[in-house]
KEKE-3310 file (N, C-alpha, C; in steps of 0.2 Angstrom, whole numbers, plus 5000, padded with zeros to 4 digits):
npx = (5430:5445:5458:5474:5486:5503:5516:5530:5541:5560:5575:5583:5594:5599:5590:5584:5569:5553:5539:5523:5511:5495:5485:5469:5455:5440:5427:5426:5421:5412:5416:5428:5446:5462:5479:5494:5509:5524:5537:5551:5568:5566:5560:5543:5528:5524:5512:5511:5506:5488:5472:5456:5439:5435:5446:5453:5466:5480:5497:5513:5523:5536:5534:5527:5530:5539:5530:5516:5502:5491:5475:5464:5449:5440:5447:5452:5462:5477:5490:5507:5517:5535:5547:5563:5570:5576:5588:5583:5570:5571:5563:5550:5536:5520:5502:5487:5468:5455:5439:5436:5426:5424:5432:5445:5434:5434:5447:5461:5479:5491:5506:5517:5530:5550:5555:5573:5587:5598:5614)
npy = (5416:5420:5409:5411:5406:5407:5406:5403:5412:5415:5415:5426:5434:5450:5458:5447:5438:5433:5423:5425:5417:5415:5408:5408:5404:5398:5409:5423:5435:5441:5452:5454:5463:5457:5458:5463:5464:5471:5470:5475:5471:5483:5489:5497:5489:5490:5495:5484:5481:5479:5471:5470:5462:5461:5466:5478:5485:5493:5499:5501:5515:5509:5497:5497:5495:5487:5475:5465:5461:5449:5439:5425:5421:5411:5401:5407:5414:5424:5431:5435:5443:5447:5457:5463:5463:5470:5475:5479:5478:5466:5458:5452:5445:5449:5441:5450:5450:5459:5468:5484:5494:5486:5488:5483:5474:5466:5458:5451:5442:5432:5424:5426:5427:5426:5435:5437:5444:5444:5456)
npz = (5506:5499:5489:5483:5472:5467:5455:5445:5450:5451:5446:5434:5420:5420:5409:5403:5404:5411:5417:5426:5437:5444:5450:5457:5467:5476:5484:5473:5469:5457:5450:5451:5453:5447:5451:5449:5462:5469:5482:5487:5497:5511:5506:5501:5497:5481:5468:5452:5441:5437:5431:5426:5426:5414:5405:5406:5407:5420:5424:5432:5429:5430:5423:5412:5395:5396:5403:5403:5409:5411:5409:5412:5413:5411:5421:5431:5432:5433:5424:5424:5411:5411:5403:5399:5409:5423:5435:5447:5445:5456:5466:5479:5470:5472:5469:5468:5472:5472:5477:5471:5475:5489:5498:5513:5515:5506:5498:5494:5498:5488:5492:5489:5477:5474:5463:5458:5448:5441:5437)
capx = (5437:5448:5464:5478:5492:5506:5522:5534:5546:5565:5582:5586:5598:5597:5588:5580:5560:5549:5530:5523:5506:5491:5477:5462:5447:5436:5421:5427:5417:5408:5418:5433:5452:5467:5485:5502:5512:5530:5542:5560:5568:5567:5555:5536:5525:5522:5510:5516:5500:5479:5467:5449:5436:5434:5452:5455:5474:5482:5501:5514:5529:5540:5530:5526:5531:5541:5528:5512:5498:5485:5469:5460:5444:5438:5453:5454:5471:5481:5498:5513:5524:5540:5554:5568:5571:5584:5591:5579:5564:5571:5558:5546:5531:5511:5496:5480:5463:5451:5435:5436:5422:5423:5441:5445:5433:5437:5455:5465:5485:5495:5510:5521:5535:5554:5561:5578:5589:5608:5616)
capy = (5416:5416:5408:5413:5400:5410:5402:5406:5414:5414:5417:5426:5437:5457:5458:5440:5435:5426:5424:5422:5415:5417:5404:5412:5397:5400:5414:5424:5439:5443:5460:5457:5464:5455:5463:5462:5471:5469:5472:5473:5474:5489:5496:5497:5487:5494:5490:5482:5479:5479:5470:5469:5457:5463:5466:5484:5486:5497:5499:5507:5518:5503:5493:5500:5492:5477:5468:5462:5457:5445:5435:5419:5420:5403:5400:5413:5416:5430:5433:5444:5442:5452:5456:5466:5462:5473:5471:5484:5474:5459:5457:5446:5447:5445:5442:5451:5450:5462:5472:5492:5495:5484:5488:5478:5466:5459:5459:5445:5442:5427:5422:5430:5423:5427:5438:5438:5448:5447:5460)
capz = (5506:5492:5490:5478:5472:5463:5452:5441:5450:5451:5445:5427:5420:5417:5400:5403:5405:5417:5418:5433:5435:5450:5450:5462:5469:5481:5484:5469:5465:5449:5447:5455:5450:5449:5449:5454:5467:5472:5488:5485:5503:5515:5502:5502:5492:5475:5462:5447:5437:5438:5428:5427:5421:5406:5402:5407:5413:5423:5425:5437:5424:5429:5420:5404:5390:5398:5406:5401:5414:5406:5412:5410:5416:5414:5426:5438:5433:5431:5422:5422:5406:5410:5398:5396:5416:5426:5442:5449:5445:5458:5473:5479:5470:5476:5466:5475:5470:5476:5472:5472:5480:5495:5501:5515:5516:5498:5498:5494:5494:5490:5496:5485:5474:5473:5457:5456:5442:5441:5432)
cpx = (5440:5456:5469:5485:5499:5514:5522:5541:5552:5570:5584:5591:5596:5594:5583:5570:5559:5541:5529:5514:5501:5487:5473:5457:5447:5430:5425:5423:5419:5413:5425:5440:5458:5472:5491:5505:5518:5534:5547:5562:5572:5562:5548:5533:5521:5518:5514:5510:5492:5477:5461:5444:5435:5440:5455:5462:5476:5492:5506:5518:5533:5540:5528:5531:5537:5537:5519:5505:5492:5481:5466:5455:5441:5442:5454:5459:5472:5488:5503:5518:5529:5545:5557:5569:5576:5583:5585:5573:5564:5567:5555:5539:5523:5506:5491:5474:5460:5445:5434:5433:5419:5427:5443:5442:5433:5442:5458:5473:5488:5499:5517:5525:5542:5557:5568:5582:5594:5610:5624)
cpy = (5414:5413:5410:5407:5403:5405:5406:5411:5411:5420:5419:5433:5443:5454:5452:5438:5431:5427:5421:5420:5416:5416:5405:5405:5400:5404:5421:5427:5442:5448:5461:5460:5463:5460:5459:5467:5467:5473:5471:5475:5479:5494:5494:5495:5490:5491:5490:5483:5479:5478:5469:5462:5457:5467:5473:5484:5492:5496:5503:5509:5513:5499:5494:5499:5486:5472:5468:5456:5453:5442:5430:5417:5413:5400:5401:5412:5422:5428:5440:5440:5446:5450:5460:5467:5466:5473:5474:5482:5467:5462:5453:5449:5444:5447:5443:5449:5454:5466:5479:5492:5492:5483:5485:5473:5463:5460:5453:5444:5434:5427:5424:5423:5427:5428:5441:5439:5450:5450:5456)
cpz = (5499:5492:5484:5478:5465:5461:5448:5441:5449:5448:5438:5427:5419:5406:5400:5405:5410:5416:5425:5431:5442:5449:5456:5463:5474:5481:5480:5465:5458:5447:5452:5450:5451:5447:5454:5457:5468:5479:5489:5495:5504:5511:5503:5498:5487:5470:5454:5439:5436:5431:5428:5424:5415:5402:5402:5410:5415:5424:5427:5430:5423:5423:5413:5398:5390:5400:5405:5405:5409:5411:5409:5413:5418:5421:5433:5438:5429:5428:5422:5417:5407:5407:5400:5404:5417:5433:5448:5451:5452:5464:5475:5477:5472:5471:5473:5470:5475:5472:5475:5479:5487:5499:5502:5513:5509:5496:5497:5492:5493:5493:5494:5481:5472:5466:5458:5451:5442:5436:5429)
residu = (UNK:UNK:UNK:UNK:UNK:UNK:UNK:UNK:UNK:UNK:UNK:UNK:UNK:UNK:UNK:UNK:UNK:UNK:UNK:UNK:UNK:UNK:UNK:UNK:UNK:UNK:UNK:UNK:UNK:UNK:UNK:UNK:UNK:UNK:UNK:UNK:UNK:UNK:UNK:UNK:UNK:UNK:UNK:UNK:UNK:UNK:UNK:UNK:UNK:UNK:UNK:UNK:UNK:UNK:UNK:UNK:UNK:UNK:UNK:UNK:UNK:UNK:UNK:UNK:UNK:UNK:UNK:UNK:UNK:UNK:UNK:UNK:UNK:UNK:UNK:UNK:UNK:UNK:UNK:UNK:UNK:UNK:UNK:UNK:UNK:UNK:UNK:UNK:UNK:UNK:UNK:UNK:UNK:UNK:UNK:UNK:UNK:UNK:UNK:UNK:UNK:UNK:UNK:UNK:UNK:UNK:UNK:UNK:UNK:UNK:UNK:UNK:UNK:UNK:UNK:UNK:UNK:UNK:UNK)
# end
């Protein structure tokens, strides 16, 4: 089991920043890949970000060049830096962990966290 412990959300303005953060413990395979997904309501949960062990990222169009997913291995933490925020971006977001090649059974989500972004 792995468990996921997500902070950092909240309340900012359009234009405004937040980092969010997503500390991972537990059975916590060699090769897994963190990332972020978000779910604004009525809409279907979207990815936001994916990075690898070895630092390969991945990003949806949204994403590209506001927001900045990072890793601390020693840690088993993930980050999302997001800048240049718009109202668009407000959802609740979830750190996963998981490893490709074993779909389900090594899937992990937190619990998500509340971004909101007033225009």
């Amino acid at each position: 089991q792995v468990q996921l412990v997500e902070s950092g959300g909240g309340l900012v303005q359009s234009g405004g920043s937040l980092r969010l953060s997503c500390a991972a413990s537990g059975s916590i395979g060699s090769s897994h890949v963190m990332g972020w997904y978000r779910q604004a309501p009525g809409k279907q949960r979207e990815l936001v970000a994916t990075i690898t062990k070895i630092g390969v990222t991945n990003y949806a169009d949204s994403a590209k060049g506001r927001f900045t997913i990072s890793r601390d291995n020693a840690k088993n933490t993930v980050y999302l830096q997001m800048n240049s925020l718009k109202p668009e971006d407000a959802a609740v977001y979830y750190c996963k962990v998981y490893i490709p090649s074993l779909g389900s059974r090594y899937e992990y989500w937190g619990q998500g966290t509340q971004v909101t972004v007033s225009s």
